[in-house]
C-alpha positions in Angstrom: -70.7 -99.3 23.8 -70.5 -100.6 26.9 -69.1 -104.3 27.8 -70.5 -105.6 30.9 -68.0 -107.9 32.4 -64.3 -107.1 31.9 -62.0 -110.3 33.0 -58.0 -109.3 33.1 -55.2 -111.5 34.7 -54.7 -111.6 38.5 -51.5 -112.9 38.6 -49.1 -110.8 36.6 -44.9 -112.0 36.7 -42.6 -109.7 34.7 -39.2 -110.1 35.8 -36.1 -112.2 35.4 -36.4 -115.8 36.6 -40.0 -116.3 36.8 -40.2 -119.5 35.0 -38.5 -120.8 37.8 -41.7 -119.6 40.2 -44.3 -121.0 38.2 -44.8 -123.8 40.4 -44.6 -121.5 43.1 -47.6 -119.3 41.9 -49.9 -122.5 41.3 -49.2 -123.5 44.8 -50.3 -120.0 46.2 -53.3 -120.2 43.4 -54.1 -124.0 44.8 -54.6 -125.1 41.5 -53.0 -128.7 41.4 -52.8 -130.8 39.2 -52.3 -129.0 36.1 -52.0 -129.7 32.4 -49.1 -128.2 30.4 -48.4 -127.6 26.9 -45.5 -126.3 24.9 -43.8 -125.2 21.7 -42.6 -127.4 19.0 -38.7 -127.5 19.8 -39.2 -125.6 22.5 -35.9 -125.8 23.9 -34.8 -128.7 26.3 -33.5 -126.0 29.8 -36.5 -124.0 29.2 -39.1 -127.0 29.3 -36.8 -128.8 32.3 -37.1 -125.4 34.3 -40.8 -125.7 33.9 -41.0 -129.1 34.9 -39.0 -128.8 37.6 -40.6 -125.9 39.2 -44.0 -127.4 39.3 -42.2 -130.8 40.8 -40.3 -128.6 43.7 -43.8 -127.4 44.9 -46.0 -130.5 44.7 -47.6 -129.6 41.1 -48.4 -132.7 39.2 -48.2 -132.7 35.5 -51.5 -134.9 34.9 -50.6 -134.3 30.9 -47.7 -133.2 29.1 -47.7 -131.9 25.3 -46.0 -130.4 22.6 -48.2 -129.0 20.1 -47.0 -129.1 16.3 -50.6 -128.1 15.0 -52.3 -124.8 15.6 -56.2 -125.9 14.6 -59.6 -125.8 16.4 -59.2 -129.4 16.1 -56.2 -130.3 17.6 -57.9 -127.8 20.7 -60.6 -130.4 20.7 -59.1 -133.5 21.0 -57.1 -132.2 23.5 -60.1 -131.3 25.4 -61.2 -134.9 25.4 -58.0 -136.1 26.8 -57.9 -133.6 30.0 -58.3 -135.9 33.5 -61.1 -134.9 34.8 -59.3 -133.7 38.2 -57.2 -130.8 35.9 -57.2 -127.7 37.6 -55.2 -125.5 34.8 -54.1 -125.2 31.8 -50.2 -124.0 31.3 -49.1 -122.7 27.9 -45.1 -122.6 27.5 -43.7 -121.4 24.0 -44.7 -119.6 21.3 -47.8 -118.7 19.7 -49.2 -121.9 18.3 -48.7 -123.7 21.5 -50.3 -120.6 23.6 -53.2 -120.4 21.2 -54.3 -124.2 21.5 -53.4 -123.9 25.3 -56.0 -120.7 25.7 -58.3 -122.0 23.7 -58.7 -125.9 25.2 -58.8 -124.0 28.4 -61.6 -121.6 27.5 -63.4 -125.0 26.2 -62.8 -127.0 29.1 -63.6 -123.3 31.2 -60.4 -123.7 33.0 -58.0 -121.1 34.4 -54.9 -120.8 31.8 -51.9 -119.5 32.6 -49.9 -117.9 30.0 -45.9 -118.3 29.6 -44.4 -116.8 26.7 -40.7 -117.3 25.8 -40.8 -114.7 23.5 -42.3 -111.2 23.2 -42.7 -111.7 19.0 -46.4 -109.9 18.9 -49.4 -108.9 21.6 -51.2 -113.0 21.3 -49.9 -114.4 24.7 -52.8 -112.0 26.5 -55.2 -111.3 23.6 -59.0 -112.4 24.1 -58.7 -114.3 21.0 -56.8 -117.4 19.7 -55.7 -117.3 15.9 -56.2 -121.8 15.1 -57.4 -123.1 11.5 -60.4 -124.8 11.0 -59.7 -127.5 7.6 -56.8 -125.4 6.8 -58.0 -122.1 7.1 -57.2 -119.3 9.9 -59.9 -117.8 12.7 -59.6 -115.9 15.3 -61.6 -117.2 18.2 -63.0 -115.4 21.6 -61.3 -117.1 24.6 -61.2 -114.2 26.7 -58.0 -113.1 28.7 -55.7 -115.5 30.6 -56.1 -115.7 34.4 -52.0 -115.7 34.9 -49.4 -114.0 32.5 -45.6 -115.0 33.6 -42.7 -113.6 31.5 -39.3 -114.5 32.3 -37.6 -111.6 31.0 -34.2 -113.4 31.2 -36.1 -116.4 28.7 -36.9 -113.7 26.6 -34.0 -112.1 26.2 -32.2 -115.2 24.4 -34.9 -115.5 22.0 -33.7 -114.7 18.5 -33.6 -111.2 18.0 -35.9 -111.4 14.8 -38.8 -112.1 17.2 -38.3 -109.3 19.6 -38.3 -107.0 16.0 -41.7 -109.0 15.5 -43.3 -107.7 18.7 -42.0 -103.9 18.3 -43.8 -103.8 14.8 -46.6 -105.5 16.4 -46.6 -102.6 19.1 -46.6 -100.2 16.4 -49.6 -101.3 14.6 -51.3 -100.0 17.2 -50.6 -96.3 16.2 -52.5 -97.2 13.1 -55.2 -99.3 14.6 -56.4 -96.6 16.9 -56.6 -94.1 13.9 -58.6 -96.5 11.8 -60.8 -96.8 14.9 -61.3 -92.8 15.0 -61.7 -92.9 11.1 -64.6 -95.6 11.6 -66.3 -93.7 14.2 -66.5 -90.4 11.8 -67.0 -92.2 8.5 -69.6 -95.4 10.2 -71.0 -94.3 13.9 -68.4 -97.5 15.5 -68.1 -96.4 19.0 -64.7 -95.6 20.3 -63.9 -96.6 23.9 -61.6 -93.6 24.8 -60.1 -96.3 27.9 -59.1 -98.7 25.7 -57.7 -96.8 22.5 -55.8 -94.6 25.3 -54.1 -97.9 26.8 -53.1 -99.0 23.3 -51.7 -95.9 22.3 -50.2 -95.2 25.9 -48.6 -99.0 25.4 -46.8 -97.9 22.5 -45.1 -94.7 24.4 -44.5 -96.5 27.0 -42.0 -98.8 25.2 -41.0 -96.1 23.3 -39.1 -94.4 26.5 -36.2 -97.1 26.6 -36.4 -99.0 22.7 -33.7 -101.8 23.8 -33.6 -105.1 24.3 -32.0 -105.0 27.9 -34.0 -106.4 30.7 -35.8 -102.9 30.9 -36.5 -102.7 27.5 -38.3 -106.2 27.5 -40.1 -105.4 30.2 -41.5 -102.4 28.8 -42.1 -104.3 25.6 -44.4 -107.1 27.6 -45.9 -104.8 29.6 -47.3 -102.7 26.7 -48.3 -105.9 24.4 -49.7 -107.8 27.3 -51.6 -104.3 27.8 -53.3 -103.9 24.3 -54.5 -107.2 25.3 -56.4 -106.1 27.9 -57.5 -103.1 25.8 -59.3 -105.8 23.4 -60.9 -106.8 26.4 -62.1 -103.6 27.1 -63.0 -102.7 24.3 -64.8 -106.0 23.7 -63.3 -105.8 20.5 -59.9 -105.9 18.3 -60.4 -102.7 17.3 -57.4 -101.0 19.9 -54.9 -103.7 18.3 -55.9 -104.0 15.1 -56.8 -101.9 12.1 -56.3 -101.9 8.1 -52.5 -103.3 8.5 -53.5 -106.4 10.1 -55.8 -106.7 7.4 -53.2 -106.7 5.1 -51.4 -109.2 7.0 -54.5 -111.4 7.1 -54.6 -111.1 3.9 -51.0 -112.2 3.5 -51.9 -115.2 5.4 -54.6 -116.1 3.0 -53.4 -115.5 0.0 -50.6 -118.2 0.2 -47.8 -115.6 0.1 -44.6 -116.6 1.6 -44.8 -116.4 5.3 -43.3 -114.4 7.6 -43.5 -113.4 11.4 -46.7 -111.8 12.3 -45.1 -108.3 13.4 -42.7 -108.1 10.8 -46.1 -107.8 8.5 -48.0 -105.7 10.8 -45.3 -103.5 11.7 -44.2 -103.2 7.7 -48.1 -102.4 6.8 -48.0 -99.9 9.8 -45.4 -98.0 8.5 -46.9 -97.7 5.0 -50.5 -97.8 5.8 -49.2 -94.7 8.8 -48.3 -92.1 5.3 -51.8 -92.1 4.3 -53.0 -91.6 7.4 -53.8 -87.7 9.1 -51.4 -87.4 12.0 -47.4 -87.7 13.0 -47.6 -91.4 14.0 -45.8 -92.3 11.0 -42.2 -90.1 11.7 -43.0 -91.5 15.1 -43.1 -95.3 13.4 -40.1 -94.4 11.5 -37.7 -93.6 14.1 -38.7 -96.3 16.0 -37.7 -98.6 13.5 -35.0 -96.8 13.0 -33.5 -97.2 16.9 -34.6 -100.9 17.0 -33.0 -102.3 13.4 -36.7 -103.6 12.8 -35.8 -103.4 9.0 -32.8 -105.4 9.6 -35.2 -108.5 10.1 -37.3 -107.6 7.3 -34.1 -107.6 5.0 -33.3 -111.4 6.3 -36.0 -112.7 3.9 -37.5 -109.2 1.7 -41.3 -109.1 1.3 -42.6 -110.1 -2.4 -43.6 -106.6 -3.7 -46.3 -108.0 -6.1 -48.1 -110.5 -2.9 -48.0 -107.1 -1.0 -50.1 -105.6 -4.0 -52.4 -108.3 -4.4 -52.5 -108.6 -0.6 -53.4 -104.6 -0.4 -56.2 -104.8 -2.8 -57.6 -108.2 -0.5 -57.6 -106.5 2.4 -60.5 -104.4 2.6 -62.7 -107.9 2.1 -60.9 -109.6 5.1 -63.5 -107.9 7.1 -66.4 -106.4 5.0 -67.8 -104.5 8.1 -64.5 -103.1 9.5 -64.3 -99.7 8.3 -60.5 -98.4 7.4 -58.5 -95.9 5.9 -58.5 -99.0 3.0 -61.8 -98.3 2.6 -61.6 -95.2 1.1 -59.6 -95.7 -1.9 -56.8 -97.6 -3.2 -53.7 -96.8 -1.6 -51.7 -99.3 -3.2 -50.3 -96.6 -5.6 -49.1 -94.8 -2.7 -47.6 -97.6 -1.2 -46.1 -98.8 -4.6 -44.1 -95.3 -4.9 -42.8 -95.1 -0.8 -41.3 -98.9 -1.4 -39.5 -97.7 -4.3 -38.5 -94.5 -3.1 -38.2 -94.4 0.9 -34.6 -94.9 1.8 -36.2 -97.0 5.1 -37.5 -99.6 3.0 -34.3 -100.4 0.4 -33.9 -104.3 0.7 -37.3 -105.0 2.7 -38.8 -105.8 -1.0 -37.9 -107.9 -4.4 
């Protein structure tokens, strides 16, 4: 399958200090004045850097918000209050404030520029944005952002349980891919060879220097940021996202305690990996292994019997999307690894 237009980010920034330039690359991009939103608590230097970079370059902040709610509608109303003469859209923060960010943007077809504080899962350059609608979560085309910008140096004083968040994010995409492949045997769902080669490439990539030194971050942006474009490629999710995001979605909607979107992924990639065909799941293992990721998990354990009723959900997240949970129930499977697998001691109750 074929998609006809592919749209990836021309301005790229991966590299200590770059918040500090932002202004800098909206002057060279002539897009003044601009619109920026941020994270909830989004810390007071980080916002002040932001602000101050856009003032030392003649970038006006026509409106200035902080975005406590994550929902389609929020995205709305915030469409109706953009000044007509807004050039772009800035997202600075997490997830929730980069989602509404992308998506007003894609509403108000608008160049968006991405800036990420933390590297906690592959969102801040996916074609999608994950808002609620009345309460409950979608994930909505917006397409890529014109402008990522990750200061590495940002990044690297973000709690350590997020950087844990985007390496089991990463991971999933091991097990995405393969659900992919399965589909294509089992179902006839084309495979675009590019795009599942980036998303596995992204993961080795990262895999070369598994630290959270300035080299290690940037390999861990680098390789997230690029299973974003692979979505885009593949005009799909399918490089980034298999049967263990369906078990997180399923988390989600279920009501079950929350916890960080990779810490689910990457936990559901690890078990859904051992009834997979192939060696990703020693290759999971050990990567979790060299990066503490369990040591995160173990902070707050999963609930063994949400992850059960979450397991047997999961297939019905997406009726059409064909996984390895489509074949049988692997629940008893996973039942017998999180009582026996020496990895997973204290990462359920």
């Amino acid at each position: 399958m074929k998609n006809a237009q592919i749209n990836v980010p021309w301005l790229v920034r991966i590299k200590a200090g770059a918040l500090r330039r932002l202004g800098l690359y909206l002057s060279r991009c002539c897009l003044a004045p601009v619109a920026l939103f941020h994270s909830e608590g989004l810390l007071q230097p980080i916002l002040d850097v932001a602000r101050q970079s856009l003032a030392d370059h003649g970038i006006a902040a026509v409106l200035l918000h902080e975005v406590k709610e994550a929902s389609i509608e929020e995205a709305v109303r915030l469409l109706g209050a953009l000044p007509s003469s807004c050039k772009a859209l800035i997202g600075v923060g997490g997830g929730k404030a980069l989602d509404v960010a992308k998506y007003t943007a894609y509403l108000a077809g608008l160049p968006y520029f991405a800036v990420p504080t933390s590297l906690s899962n592959d969102g801040f350059c996916s074609p999608q944005a994950s808002l609620t609608l009345e309460g409950k979560r979608q994930s909505l085309p917006t397409g890529l952002p014109e402008a990522v910008v990750v200061d590495l140096a940002v990044c690297q004083r973000a709690p350590r349980t997020l950087w844990h968040s985007g390496v089991g994010d990463l991971c999933s995409k091991f097990t995405a891919v393969s659900d992919w492949k399965l589909a294509f045997h089992r179902r006839g769902v084309p495979v675009n060879d590019l795009a599942a080669l980036m998303s596995d490439a992204s993961v080795f990539q990262f895999m070369a220097n598994p630290v959270s030194d300035e080299q290690g971050m940037r390999l861990l942006a680098t390789a997230l940021m690029l299973n974003g474009v692979a979505m885009e490629i593949a005009g799909s999710s399918r490089p980034a996202s298999g049967s263990e995001h369906l078990i997180s979605h399923a988390l989600d909607m279920s009501g079950a305690r929350q916890r960080l979107h990779g810490l689910q992924t990457g936990t559901a990639a690890y078990l859904v990996s051992s009834v997979q065909s192939g060696s990703h799941h020693q290759r999971i293992g050990d990567l979790f292994a060299q990066t503490g990721f369990w040591e995160s998990v173990r902070k707050e354990p999963f609930s063994k019997e949400e992850w059960r009723i979450a397991v047997e959900q999961a297939p019905s997240m997406k009726e059409e999307f064909y996984t390895i949970l489509s074949e049988r129930d692997v629940w008893p499977e996973f039942a017998t690894m999180i009582a026996h697998d020496p990895a997973l001691v204290g990462c359920f109750e």
